[in-house]
ROTIMAR-537362 format. One line per field, with one value per residue: residue number from 1; residue in three letters; z, x, y of N, C-alpha, C in turn. Coordinates in steps of 0.001 Angstrom, whole numbers. Atoms other than C-alpha are relative to their C-alpha. Layout:
N
num (NUM; ...);
residuo (ALA; ...);
n.z (Z; ...);
n.x (X; ...);
n.y (Y; ...);
ca.z (Z; ...);
ca.x (X; ...);
ca.y (Y; ...);
c.z (Z; ...);
c.x (X; ...);
c.y (Y; ...);
***
This chain:
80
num (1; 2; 3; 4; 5; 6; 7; 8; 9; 10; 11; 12; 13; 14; 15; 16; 17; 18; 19; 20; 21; 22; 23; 24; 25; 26; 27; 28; 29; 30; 31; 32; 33; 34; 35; 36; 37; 38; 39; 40; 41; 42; 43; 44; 45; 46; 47; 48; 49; 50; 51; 52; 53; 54; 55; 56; 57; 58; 59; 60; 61; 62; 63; 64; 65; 66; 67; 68; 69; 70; 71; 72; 73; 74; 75; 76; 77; 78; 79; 80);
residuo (UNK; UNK; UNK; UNK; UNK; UNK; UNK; UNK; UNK; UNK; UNK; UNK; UNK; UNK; UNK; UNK; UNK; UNK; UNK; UNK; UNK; UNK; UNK; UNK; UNK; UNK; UNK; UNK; UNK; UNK; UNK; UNK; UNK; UNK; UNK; UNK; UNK; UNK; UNK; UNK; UNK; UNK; UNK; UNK; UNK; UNK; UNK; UNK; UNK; UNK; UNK; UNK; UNK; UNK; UNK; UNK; UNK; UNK; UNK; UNK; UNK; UNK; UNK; UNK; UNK; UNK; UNK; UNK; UNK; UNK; UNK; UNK; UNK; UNK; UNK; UNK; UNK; UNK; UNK; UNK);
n.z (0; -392; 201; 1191; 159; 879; 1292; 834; 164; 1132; 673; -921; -1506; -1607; -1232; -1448; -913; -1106; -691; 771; -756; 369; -1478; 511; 501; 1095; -914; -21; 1017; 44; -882; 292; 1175; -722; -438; -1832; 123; -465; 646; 1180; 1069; 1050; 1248; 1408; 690; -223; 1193; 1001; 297; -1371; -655; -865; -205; 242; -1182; -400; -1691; -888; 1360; 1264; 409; -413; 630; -816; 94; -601; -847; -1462; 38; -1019; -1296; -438; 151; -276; -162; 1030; -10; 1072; 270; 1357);
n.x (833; -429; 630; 7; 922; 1143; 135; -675; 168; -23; 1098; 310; -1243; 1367; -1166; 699; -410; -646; 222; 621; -549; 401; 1040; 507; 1124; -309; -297; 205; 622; -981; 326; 1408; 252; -17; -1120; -617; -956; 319; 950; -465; 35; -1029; -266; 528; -483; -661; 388; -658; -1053; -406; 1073; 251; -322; 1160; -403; 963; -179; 1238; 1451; -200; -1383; -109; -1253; -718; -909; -1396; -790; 247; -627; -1496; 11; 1095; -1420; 634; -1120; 424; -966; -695; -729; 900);
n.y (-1190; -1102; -828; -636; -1218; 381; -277; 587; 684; 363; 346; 1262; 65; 50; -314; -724; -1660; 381; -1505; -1427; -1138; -1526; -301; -414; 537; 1240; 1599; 156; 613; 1133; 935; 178; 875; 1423; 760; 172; 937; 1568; 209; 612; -826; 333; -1292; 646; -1160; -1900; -185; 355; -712; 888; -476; 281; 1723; 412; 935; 1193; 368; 409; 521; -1196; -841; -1403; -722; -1395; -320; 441; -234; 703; 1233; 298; 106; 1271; 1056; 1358; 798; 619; 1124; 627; -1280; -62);
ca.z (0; -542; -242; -3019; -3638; -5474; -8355; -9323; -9300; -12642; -14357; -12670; -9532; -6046; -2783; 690; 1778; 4306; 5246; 3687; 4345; 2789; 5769; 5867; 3124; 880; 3650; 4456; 1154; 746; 3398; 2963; -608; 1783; 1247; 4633; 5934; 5837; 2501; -498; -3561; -7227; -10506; -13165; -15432; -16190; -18829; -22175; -21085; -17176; -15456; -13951; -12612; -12469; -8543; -7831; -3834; -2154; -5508; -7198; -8894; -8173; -10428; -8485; -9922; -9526; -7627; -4725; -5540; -3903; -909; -692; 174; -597; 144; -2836; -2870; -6298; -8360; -11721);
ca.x (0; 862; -270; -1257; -3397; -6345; -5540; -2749; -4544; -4987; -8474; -10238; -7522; -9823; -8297; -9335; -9448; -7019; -6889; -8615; -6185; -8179; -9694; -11679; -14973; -13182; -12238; -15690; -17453; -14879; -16291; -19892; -19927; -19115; -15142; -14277; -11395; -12240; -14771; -13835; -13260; -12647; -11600; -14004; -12744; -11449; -12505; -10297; -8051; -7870; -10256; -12439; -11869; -15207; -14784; -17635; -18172; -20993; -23288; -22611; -20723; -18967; -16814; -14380; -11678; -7967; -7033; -9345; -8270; -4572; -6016; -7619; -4648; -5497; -4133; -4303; -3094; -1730; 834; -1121);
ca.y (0; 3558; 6755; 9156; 12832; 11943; 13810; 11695; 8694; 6900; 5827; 2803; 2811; 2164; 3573; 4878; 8521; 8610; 12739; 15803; 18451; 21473; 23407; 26013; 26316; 24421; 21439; 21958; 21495; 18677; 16778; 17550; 15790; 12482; 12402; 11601; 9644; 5570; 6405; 3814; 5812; 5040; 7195; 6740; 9119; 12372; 14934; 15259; 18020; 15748; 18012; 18187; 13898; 11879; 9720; 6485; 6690; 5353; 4530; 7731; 9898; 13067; 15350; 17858; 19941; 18825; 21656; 20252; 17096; 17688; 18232; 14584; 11805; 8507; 5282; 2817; -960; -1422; 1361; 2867);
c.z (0; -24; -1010; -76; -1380; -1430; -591; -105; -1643; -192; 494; 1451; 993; 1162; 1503; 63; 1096; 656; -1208; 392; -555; 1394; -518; -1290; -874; 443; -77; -1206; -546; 480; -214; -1220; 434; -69; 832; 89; 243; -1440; -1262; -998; -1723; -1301; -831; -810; -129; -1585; -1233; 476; 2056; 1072; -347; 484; 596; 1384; 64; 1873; 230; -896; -596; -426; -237; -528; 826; -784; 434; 635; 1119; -1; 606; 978; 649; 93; 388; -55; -1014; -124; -1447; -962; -1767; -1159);
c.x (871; -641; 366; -847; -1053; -190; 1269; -746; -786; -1786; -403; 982; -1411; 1472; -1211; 472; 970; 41; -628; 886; -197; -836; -532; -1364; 92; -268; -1876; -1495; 439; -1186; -1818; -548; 480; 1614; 701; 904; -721; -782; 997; -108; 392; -236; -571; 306; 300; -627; 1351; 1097; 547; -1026; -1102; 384; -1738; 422; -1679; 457; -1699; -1027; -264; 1175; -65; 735; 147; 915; 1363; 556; -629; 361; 961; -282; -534; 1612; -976; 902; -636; 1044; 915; 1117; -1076; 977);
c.y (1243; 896; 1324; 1197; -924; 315; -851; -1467; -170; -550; -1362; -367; 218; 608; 417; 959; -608; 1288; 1061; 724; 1197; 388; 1147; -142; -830; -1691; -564; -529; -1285; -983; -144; -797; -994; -279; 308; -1081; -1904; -15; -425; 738; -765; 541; -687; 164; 1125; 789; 249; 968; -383; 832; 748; -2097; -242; -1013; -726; 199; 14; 535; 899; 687; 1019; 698; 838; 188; -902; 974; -36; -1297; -182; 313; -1460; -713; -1326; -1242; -1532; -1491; -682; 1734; -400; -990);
***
């Protein structure tokens, strides 16, 4: 296992949140769209020029930017 920011993760890659470290309204809009530390995550896709990124968590799906994305660290058991 290692750990990784969410925006580098690759296209179908699964992982676990492991910290949010945006604080503030960002952290807390972060967290309010459910990614909290322990929540299974995984990259569906991205759009053609890489963002916004397309994430599957808990039976839907959520596009965010990549520059909230480096605040997410996730910990992912295989390398892209």
């Amino acid at each position: 296992m290692y750990k990784l920011s969410l925006r580098q993760m690759q296209k179908n890659q699964s992982g676990v949140i492991e910290a949010v470290r945006a604080s503030g309204e960002m952290g807390k809009r972060i967290r309010d769209m459910g990614l909290v530390p322990g929540t299974t995550i995984k990259i569906q896709g991205r759009a053609p020029l890489y963002d916004p990124v397309a994430i599957r968590i808990m039976g839907f799906t959520l596009t965010m930017r990549n520059n909230e994305a480096d605040y997410i660290d996730v910990r992912v058991e295989e390398q892209p």
